[in-house]
C-alpha positions as CSV (number, residue, x, y, z in Angstrom):
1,X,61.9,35.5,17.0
2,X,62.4,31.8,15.7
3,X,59.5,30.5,18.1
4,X,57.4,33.2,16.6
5,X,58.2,32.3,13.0
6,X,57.5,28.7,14.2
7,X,54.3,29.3,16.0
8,X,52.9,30.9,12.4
9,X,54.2,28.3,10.7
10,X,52.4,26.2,12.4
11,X,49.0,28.0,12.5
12,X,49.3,28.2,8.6
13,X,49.6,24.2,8.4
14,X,46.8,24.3,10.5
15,X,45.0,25.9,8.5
16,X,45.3,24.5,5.3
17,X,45.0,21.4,6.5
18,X,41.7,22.2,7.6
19,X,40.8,23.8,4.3
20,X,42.3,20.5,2.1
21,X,39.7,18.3,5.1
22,X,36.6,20.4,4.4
23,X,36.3,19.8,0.8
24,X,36.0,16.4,0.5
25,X,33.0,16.5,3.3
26,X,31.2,19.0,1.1
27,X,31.4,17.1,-2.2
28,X,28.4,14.2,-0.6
29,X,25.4,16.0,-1.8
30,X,22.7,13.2,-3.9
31,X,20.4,10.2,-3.1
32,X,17.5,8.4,-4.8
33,X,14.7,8.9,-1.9
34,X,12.0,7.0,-4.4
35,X,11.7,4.1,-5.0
36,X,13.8,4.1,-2.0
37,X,17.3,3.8,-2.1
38,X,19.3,1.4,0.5
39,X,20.9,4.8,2.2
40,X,17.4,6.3,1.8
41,X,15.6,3.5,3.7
42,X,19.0,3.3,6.4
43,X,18.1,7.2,7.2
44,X,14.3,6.2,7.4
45,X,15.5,3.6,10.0
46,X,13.2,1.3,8.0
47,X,15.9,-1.4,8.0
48,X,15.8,-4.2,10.6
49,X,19.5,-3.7,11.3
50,X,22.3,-0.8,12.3
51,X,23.1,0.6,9.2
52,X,26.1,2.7,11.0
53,X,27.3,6.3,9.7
54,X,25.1,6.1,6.2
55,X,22.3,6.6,8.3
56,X,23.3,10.3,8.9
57,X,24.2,10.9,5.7
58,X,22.4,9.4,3.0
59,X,23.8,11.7,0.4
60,X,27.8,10.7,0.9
61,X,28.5,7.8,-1.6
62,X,31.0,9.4,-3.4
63,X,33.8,7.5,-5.2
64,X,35.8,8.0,-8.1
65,X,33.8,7.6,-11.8
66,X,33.7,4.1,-13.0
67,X,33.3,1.8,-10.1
68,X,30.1,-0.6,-10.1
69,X,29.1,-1.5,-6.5
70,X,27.0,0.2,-3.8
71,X,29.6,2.0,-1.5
72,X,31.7,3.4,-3.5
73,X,34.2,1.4,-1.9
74,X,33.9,3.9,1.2
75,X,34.7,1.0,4.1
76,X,32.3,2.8,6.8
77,X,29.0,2.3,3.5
78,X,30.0,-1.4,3.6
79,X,27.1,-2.0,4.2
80,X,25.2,-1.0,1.2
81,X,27.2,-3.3,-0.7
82,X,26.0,-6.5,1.1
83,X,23.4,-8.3,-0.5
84,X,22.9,-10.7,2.3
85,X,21.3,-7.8,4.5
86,X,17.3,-8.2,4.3
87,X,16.8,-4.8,2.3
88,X,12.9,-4.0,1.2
89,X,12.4,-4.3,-2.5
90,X,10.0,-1.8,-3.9
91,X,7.4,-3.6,-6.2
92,X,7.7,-1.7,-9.5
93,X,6.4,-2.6,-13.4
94,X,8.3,-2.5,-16.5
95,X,8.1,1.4,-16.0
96,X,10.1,3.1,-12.6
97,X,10.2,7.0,-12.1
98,X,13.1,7.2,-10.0
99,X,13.8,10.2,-7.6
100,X,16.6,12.4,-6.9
101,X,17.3,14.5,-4.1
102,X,20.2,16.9,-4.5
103,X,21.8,19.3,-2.1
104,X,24.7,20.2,-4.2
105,X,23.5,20.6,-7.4
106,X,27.2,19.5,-9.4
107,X,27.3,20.3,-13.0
108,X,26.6,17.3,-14.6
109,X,27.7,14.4,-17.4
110,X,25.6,11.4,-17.4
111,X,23.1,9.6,-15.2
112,X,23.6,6.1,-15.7
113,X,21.2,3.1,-14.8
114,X,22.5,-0.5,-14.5
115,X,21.0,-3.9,-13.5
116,X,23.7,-7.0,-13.3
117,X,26.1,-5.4,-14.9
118,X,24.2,-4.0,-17.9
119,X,23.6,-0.2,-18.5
120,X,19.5,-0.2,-19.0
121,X,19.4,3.9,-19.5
122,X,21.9,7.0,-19.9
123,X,20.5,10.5,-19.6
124,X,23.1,12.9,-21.4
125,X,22.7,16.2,-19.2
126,X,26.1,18.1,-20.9
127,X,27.7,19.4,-18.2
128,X,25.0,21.5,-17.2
129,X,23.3,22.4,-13.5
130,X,20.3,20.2,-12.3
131,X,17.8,21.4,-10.0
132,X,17.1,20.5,-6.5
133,X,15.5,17.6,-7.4
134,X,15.9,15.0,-11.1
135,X,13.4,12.8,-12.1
136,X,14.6,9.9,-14.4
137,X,12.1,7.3,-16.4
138,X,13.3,4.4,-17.1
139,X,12.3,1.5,-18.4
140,X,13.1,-2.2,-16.9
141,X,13.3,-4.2,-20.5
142,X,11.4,-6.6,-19.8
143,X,13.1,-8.1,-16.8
144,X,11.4,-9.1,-14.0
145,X,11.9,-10.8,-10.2
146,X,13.9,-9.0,-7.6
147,X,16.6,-7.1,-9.1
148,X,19.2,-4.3,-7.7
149,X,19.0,-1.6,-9.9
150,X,22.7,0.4,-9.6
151,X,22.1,4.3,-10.5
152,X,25.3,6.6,-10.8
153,X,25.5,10.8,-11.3
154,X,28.9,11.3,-12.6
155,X,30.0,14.9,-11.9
156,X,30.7,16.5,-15.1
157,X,33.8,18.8,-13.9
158,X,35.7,16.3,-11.2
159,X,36.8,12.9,-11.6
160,X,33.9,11.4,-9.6
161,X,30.7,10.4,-9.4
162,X,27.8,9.3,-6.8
163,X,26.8,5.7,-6.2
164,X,22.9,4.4,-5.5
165,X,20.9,1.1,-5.3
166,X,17.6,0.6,-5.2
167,X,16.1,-2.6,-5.0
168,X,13.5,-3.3,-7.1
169,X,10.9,-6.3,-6.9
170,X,9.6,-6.1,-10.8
171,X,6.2,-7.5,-11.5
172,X,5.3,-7.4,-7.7
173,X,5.2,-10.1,-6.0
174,X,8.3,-12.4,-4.5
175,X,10.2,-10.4,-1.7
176,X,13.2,-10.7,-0.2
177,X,15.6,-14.0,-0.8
178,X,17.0,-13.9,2.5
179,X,16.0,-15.7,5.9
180,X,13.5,-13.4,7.8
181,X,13.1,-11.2,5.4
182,X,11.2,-7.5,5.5
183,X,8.2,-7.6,3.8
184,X,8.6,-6.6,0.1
185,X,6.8,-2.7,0.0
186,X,4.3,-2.8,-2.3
187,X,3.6,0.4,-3.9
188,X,2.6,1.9,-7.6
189,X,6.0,3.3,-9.4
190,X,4.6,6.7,-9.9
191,X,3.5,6.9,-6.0
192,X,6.1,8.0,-3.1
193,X,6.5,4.6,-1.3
194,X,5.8,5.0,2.7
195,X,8.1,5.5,5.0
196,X,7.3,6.9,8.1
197,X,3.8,8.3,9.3
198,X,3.5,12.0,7.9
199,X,3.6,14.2,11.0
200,X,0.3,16.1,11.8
201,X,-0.1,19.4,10.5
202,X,1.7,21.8,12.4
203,X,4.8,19.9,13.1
204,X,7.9,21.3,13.6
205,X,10.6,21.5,10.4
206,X,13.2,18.7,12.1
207,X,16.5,17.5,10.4
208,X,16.9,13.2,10.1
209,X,12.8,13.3,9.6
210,X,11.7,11.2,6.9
211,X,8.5,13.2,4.9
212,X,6.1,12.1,2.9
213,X,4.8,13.8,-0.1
214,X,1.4,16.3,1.7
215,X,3.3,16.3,5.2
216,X,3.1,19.8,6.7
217,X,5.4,21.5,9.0
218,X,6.1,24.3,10.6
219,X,9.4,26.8,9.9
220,X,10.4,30.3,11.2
221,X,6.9,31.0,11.7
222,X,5.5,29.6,8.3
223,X,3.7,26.2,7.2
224,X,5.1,24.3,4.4
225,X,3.5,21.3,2.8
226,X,5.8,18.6,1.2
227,X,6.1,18.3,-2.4
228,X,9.1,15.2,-2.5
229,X,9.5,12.7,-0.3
230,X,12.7,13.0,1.3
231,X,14.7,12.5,4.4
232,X,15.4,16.0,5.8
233,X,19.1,17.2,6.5
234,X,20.8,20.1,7.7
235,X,20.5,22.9,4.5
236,X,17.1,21.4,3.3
237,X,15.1,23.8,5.5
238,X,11.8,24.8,4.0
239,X,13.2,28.0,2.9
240,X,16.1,26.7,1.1
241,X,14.4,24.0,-0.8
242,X,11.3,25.8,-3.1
243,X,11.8,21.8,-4.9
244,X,10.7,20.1,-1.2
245,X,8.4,22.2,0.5
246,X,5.9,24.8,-0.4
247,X,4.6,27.3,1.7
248,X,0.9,27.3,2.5
């Protein structure tokens, strides 16, 4: 009777623990695919280097609300945080429509926009739902040069928040400061910035593809044409994301 009483014992602590695991992987659901974040362009594999586990999912920088660095002081993102890395700068002028990509659409505070420490533009969204995609204007006051533009969606109903750069070449021209560097991408603010190739028509739906905006693909029997550039995960199947894809 006691190794009985035991043996459930046991199976509940199992349990829960796997229940008090399982959350925390499901709260990583946002990115900035354009201009293309740094997790956006590790998942792209349009990097020069091993970006390690952000590669898989460019959607997991979450860290409590009020940090101010890349990684969201998650050790295995390190990487995002390190400015010596040769990271593309997207060439940009004074006005930059940046691009979310959400596949957990939190209710929602603020999106904030910083650049060297100073917030550049809030957008107040009052706890409620965004869609499957945000668009956000902002405007670079003036600055110019390479700068690393910081963007942050605070969850409006938990203590955290979600953590983005984008690196921004303002004014075009210059590229990146460090030794060998990838060439700076040159591309208008308002247009999707390349990444890879779109795949001919007819392609198959794949997750860990990087679309462009006009790609077609194939799902369950339908074609879908690509509204958002995006890096395609597990959940953003045609079907499931009316924001991404529409069916031709």
């Amino acid at each position: 009777m006691r190794r009985t009483v035991v043996l459930a014992v046991t199976t509940v602590a199992t349990v829960l623990s796997a229940l008090l695991v399982a959350p925390q992987a499901a709260q990583a659901h946002g990115y900035i695919s354009s201009p293309p974040s740094r997790q956006a362009l590790c998942a792209q594999r349009a990097v020069s280097f091993d970006c390690g586990q952000i590669q898989w999912e460019p959607q997991s920088v979450e860290g409590p609300k009020g940090l101010r660095n890349c990684h969201a002081n998650i050790g295995h993102f390190a990487v995002l945080n390190d400015d010596s890395r040769p990271w593309p700068a997207t060439s940009v002028g004074q006005t930059v429509n940046f691009n979310w990509v959400l596949t957990a659409r939190h209710a929602t505070s603020l999106w904030e926009y910083y650049i060297g420490g100073s917030r550049i533009a809030v957008f107040d969204d009052g706890g409620r739902q965004p869609g499957a995609t945000v668009q956000h204007t902002v405007n670079m006051g003036g600055r110019s040069g390479r700068q690393k533009l910081l963007a942050v969606w605070n969850v409006a109903d938990t203590a955290n928040a979600f953590y983005v750069c984008v690196d921004l070449q303002i004014g075009g021209g210059g590229g990146n400061p460090n030794p060998n560097p990838t060439p700076t991408r040159t591309n208008n603010p308002t247009t999707p910035p390349p990444t890879t190739a779109p795949p001919p028509a007819g392609g198959t739906w794949r997750a860990g593809t990087a679309y462009q905006v006009g790609s077609q693909v194939t799902y369950g029997g339908a074609t879908y044409r690509c509204l958002q550039p995006h890096t395609a995960i597990a959940g953003w199947e045609p079907p499931n994301v009316p924001a991404l894809w529409q069916r031709v």
